[in-house]
N, CA and C atoms as a LAMMPS dump frame, in Angstrom:
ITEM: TIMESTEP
0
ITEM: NUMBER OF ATOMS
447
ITEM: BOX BOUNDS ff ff ff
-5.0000000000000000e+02 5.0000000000000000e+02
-5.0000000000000000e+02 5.0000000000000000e+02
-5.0000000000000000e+02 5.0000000000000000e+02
ITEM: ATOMS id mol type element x y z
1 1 1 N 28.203 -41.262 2.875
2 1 2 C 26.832 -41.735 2.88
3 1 3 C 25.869 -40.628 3.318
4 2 1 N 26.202 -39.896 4.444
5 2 2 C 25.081 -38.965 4.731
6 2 3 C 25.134 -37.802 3.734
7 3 1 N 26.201 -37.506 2.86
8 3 2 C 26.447 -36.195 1.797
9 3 3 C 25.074 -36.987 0.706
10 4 1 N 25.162 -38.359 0.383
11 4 2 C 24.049 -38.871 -0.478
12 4 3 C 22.213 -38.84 0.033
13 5 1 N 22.192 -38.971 0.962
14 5 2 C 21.318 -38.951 1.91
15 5 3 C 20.717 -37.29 1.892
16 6 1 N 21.678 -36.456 2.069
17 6 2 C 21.176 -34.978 2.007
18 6 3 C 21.006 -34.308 0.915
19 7 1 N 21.749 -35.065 0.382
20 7 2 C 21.759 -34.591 -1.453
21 7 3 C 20.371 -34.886 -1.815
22 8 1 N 19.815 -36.615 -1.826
23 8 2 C 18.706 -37.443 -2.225
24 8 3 C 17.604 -36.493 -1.192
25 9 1 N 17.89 -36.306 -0.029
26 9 2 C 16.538 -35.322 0.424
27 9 3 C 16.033 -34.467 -0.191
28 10 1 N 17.079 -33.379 -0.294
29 10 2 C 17.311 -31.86 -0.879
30 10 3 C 16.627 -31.999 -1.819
31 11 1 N 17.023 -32.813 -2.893
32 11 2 C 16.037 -33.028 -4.625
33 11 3 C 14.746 -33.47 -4.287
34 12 1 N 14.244 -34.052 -3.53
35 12 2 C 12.572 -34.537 -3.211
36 12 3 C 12.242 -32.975 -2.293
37 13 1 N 12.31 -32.34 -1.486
38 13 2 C 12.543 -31.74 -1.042
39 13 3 C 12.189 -29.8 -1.879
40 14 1 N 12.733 -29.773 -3.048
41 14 2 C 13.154 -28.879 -3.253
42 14 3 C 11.687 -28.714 -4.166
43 15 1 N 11.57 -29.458 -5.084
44 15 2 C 10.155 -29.288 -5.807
45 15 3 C 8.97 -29.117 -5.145
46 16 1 N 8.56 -29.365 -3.927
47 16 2 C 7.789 -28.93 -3.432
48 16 3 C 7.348 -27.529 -2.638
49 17 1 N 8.754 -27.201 -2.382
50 17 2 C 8.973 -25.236 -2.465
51 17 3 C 8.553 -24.702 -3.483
52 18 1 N 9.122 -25.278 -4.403
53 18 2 C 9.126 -24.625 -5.472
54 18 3 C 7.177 -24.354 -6.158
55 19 1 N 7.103 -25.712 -5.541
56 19 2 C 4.962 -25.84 -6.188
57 19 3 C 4.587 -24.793 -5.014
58 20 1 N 5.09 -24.722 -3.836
59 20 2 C 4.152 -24.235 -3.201
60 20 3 C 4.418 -22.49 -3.249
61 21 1 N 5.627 -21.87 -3.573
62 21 2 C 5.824 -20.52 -4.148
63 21 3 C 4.847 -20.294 -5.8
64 22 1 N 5.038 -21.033 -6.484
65 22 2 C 4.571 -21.011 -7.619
66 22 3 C 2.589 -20.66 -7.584
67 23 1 N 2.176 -21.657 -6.286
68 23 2 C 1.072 -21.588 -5.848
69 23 3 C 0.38 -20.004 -5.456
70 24 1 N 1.429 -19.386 -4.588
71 24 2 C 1.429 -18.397 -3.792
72 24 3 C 0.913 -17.178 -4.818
73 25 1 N 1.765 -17.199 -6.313
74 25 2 C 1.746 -16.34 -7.059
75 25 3 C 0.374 -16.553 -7.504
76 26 1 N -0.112 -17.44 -7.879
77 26 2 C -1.49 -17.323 -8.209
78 26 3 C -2.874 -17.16 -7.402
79 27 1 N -2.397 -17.214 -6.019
80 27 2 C -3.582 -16.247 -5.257
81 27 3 C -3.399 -14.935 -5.693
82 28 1 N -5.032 -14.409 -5.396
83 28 2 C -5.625 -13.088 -6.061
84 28 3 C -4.92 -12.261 -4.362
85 29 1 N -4.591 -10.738 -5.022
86 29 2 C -3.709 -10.381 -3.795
87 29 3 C -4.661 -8.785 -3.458
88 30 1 N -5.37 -8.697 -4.896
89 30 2 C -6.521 -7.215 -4.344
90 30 3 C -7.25 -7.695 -3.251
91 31 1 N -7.731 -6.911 -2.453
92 31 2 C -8.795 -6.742 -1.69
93 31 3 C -9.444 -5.439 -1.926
94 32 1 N -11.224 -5.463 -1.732
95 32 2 C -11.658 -4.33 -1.791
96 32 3 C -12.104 -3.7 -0.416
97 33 1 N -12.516 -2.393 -0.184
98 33 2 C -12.359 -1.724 0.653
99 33 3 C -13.152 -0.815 0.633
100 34 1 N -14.425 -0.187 1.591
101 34 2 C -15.736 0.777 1.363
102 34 3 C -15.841 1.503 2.411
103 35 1 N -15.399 3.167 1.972
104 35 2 C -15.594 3.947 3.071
105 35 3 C -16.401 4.271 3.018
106 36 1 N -16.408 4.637 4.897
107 36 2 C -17.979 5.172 4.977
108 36 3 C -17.773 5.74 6.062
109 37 1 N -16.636 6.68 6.28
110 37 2 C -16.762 7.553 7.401
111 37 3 C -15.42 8.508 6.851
112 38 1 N -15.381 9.407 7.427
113 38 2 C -14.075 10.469 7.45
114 38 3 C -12.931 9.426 8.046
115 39 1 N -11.566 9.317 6.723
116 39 2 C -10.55 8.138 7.029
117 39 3 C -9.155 9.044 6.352
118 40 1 N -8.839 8.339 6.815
119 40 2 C -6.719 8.277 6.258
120 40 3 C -6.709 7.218 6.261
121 41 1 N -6.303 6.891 4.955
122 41 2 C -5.7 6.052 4.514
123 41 3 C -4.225 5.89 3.938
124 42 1 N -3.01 5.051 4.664
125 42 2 C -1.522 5.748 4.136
126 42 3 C -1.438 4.132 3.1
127 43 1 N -1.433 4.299 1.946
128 43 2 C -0.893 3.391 1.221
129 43 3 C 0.623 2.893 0.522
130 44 1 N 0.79 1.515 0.915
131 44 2 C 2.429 1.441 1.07
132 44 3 C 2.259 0.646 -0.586
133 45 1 N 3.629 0.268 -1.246
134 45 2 C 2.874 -0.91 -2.087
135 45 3 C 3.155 -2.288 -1.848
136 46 1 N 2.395 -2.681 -2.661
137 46 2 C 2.049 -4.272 -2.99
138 46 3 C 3.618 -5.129 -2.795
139 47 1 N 3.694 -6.791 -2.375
140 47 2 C 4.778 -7.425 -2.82
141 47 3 C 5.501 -7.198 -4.238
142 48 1 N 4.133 -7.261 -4.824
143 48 2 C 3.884 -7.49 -6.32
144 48 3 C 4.724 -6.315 -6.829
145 49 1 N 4.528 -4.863 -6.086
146 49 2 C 4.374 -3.698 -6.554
147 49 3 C 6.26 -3.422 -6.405
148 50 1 N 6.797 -3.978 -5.298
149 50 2 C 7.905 -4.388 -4.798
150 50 3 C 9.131 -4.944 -5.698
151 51 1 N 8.19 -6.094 -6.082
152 51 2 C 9.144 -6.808 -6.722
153 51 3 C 9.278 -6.002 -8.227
154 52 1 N 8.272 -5.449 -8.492
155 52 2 C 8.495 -4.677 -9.872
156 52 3 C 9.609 -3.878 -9.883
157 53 1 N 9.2 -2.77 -8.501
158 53 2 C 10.02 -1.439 -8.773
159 53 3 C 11.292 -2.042 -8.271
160 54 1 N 11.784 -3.186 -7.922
161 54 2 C 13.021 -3.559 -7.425
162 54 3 C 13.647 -3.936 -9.223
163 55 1 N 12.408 -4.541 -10.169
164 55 2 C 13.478 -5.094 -11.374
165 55 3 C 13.989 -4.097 -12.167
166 56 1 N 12.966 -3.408 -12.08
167 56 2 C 13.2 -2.097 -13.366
168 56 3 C 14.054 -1.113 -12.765
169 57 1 N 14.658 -0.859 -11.541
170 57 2 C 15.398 0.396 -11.15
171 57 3 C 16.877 -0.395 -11.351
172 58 1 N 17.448 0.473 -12.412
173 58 2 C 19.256 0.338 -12.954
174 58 3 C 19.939 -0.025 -11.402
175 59 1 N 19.655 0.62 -10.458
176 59 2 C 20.549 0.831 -9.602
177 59 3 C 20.237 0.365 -8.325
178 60 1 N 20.426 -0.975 -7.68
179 60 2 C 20.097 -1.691 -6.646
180 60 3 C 19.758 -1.288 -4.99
181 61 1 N 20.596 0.518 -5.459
182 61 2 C 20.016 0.739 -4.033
183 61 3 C 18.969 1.851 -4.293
184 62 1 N 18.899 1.914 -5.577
185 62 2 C 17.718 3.373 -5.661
186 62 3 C 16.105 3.092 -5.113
187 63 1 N 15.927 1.658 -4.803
188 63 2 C 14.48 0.829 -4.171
189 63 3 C 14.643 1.44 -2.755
190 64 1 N 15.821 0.998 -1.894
191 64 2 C 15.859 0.907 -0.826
192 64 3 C 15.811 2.574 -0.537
193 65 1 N 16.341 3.451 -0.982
194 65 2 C 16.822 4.898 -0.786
195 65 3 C 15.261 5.586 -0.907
196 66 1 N 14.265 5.126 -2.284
197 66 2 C 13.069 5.676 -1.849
198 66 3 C 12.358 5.159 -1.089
199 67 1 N 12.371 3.759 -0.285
200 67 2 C 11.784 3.436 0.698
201 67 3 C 12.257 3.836 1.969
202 68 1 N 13.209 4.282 2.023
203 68 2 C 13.558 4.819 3.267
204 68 3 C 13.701 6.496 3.563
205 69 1 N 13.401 7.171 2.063
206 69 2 C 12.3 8.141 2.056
207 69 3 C 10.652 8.403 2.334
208 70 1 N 10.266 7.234 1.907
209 70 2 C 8.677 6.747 2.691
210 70 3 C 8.955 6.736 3.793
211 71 1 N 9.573 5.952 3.994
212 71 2 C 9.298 5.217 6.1
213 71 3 C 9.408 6.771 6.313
214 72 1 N 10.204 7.361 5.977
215 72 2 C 10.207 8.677 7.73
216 72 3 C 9.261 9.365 7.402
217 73 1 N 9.19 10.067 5.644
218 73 2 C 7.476 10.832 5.619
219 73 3 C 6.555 9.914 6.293
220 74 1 N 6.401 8.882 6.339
221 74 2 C 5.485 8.395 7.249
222 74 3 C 5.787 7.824 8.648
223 75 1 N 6.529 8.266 8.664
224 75 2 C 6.798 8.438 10.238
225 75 3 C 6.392 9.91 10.773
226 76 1 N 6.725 10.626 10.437
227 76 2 C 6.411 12.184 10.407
228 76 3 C 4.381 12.229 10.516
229 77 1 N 3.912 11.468 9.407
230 77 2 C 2.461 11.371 9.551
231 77 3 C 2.111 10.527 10.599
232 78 1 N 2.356 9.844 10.804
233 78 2 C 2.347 8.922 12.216
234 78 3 C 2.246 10.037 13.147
235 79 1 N 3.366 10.442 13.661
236 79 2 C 3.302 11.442 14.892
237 79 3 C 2.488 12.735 15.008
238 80 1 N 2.315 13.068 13.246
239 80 2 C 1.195 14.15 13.241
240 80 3 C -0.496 13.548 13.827
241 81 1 N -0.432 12.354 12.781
242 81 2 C -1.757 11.61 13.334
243 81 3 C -2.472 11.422 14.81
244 82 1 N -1.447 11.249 15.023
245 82 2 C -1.342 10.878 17.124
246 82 3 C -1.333 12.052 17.974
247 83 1 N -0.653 12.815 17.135
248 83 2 C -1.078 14.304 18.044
249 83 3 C -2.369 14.519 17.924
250 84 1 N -3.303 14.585 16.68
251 84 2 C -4.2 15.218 16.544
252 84 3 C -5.236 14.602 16.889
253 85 1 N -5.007 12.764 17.31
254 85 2 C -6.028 12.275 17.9
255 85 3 C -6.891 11.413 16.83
256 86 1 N -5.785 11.245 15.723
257 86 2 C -7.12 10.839 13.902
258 86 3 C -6.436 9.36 14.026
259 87 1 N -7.648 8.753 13.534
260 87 2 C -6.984 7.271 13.406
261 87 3 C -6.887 7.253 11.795
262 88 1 N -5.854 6.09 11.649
263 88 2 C -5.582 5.967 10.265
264 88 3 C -5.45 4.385 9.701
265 89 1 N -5.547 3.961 8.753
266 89 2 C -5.742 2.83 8.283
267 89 3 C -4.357 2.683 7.451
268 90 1 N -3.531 1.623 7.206
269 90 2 C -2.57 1.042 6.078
270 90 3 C -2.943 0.046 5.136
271 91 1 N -2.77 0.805 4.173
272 91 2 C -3.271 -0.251 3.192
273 91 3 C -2.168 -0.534 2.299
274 92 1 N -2.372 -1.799 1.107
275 92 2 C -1.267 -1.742 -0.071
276 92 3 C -2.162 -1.119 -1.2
277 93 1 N -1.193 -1.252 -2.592
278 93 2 C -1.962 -0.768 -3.067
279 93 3 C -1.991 -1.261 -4.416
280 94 1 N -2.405 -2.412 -3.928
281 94 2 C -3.226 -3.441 -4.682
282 94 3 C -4.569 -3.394 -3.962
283 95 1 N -5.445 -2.663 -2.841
284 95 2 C -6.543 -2.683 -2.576
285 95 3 C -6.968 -2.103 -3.11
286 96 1 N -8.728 -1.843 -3.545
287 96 2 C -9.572 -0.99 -4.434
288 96 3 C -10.175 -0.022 -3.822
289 97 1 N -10.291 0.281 -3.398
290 97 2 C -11.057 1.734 -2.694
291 97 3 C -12.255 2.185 -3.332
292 98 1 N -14.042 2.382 -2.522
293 98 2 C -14.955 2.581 -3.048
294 98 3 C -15.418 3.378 -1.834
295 99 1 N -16.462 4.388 -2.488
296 99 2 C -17.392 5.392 -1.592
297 99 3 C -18.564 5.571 -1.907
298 100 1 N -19.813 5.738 -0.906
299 100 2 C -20.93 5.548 -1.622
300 100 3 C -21.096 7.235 -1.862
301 101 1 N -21.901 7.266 -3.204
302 101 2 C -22.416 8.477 -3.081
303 101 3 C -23.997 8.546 -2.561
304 102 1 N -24.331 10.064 -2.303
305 102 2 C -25.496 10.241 -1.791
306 102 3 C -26.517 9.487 -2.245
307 103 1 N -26.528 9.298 -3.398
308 103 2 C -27.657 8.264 -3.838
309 103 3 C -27.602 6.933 -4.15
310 104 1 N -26.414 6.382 -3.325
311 104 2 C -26.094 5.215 -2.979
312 104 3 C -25.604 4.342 -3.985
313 105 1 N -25.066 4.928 -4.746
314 105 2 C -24.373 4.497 -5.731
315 105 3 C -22.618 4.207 -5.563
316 106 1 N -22.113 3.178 -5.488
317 106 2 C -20.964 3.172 -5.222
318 106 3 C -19.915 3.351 -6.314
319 107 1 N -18.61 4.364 -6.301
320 107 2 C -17.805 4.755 -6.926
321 107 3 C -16.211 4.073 -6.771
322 108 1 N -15.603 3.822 -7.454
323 108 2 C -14.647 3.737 -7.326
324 108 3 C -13.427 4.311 -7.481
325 109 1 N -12.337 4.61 -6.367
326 109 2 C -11.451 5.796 -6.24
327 109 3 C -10.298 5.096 -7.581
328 110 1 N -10.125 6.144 -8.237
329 110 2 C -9.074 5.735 -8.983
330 110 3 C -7.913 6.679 -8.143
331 111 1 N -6.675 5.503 -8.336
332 111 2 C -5.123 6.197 -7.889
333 111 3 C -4.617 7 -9.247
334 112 1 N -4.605 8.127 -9.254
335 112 2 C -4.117 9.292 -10.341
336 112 3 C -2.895 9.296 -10.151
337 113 1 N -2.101 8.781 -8.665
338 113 2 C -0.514 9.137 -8.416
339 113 3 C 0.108 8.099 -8.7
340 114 1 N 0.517 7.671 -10.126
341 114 2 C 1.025 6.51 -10.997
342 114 3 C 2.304 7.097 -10.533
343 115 1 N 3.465 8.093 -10.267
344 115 2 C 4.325 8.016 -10.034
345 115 3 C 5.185 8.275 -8.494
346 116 1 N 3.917 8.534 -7.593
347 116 2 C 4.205 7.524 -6.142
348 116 3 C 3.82 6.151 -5.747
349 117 1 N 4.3 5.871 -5.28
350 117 2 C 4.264 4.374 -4.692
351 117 3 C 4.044 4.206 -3.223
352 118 1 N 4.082 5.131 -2.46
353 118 2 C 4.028 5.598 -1.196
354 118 3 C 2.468 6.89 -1.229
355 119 1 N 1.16 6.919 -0.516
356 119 2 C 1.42 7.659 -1.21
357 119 3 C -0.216 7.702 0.586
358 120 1 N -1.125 8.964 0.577
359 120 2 C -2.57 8.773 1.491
360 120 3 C -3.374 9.292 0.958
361 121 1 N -4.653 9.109 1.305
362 121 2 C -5.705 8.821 0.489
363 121 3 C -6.617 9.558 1.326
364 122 1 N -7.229 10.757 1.868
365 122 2 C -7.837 11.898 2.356
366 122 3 C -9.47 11.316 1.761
367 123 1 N -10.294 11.115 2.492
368 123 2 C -11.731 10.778 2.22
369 123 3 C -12.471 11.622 3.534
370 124 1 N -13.373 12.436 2.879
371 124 2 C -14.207 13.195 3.331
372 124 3 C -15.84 12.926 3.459
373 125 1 N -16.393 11.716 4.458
374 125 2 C -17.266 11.008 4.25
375 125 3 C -18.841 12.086 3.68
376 126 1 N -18.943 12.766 4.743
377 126 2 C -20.202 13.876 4.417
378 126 3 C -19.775 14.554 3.189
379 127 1 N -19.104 14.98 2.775
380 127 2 C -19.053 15.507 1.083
381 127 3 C -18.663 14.57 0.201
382 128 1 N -18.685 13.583 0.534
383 128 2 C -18.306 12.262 -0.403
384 128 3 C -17.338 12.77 -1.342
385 129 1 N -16.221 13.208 -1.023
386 129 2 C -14.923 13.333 -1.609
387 129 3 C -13.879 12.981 -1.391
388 130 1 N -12.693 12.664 -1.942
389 130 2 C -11.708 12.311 -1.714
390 130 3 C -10.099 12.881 -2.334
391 131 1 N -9.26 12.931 -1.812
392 131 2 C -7.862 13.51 -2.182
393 131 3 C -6.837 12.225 -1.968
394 132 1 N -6.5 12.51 -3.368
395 132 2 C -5.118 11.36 -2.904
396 132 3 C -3.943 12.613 -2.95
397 133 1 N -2.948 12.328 -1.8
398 133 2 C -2.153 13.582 -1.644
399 133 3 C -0.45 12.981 -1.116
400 134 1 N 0.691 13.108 -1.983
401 134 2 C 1.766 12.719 -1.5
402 134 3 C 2.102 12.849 -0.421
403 135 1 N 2.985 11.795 0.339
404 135 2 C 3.408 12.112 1.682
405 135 3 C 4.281 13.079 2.244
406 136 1 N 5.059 13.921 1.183
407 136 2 C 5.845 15.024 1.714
408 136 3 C 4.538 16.208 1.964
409 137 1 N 3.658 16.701 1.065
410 137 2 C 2.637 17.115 1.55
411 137 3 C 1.301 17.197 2.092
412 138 1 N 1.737 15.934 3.237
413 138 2 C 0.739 15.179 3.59
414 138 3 C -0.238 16.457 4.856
415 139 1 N 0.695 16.803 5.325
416 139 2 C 0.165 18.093 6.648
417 139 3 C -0.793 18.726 6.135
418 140 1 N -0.139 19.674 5.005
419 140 2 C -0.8 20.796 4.668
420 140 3 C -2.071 20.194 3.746
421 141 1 N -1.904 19.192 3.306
422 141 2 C -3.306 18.858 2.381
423 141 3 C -4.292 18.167 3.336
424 142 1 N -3.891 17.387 3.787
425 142 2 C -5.005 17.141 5.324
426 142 3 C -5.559 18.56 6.201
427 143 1 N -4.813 19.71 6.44
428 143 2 C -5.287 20.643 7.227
429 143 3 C -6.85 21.055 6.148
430 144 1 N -6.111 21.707 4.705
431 144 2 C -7.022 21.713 3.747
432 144 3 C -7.987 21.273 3.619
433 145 1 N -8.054 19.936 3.186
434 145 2 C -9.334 19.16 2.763
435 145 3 C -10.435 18.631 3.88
436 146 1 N -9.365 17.743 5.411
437 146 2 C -10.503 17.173 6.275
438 146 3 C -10.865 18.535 7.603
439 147 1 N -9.807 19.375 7.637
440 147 2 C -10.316 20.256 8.332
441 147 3 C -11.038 21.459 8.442
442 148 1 N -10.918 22.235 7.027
443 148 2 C -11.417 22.922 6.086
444 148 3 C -12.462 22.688 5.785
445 149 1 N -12.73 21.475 5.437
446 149 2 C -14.153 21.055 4.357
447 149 3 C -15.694 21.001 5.863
């Protein structure tokens, strides 16, 4: 009697997971985002972005192996960050990224690095510029662009 009982739950039970995942997928998951000061930005990706690069890679651990190539380059930027005293922002990257220019016109950053997924985003508020720059050469292009400029 109670195997019928858990069974008869389970089926009332189960469709309503199911509506409320189904739900989930159809919230909007961008957010937009407007700098306006000298920033780091380290962008990780999306669920969305996740679940992709998990279907299309042949090989079940080749997801996990470049994410655990991210985590330590960004671990590495982490500890550079903190030494130097810079705060930094995490974003996914499903957010939009915009900057005003001098004449107050707002732009929008396009991501050019279609083949990182990991990746920071160097914005130089007074020259209204920006670098998107991989995380293995995350040091040397930050010394470059925000300290340099």
């Amino acid at each position: 009697m109670k195997k019928v009982i858990s069974m008869f739950l389970f089926l009332i039970i189960l469709p309503f997971g199911t509506s409320i995942a189904e739900q989930n997928k159809l919230l909007p998951t961008e957010s937009k985002f407007i700098l306006d000061k000298d920033m780091v930005i380290l962008i990780s990706p999306s669920e969305n972005t996740i679940e992709h690069l998990k279907s299309i890679m042949e090989d079940g651990d080749d997801f996990y192996v470049m994410a655990d190539d991210a985590n330590y380059y960004r671990s590495l930027i982490y500890d550079y960050l903190s030494d130097i005293h810079q705060p930094y922002l995490n974003k996914h990257d499903d957010t939009t990224f915009f900057y005003q220019q001098k004449n107050g016109e707002l732009r929008q950053i396009e991501n050019n690095n279609s083949n990182s997924f990991w990746w920071a985003l160097l914005y130089n508020h007074e020259n209204r510029k920006y670098r998107i720059v991989d995380l293995i050469d995350f040091k040397d292009e930050y010394e470059k662009f925000i300290i340099n400029n």
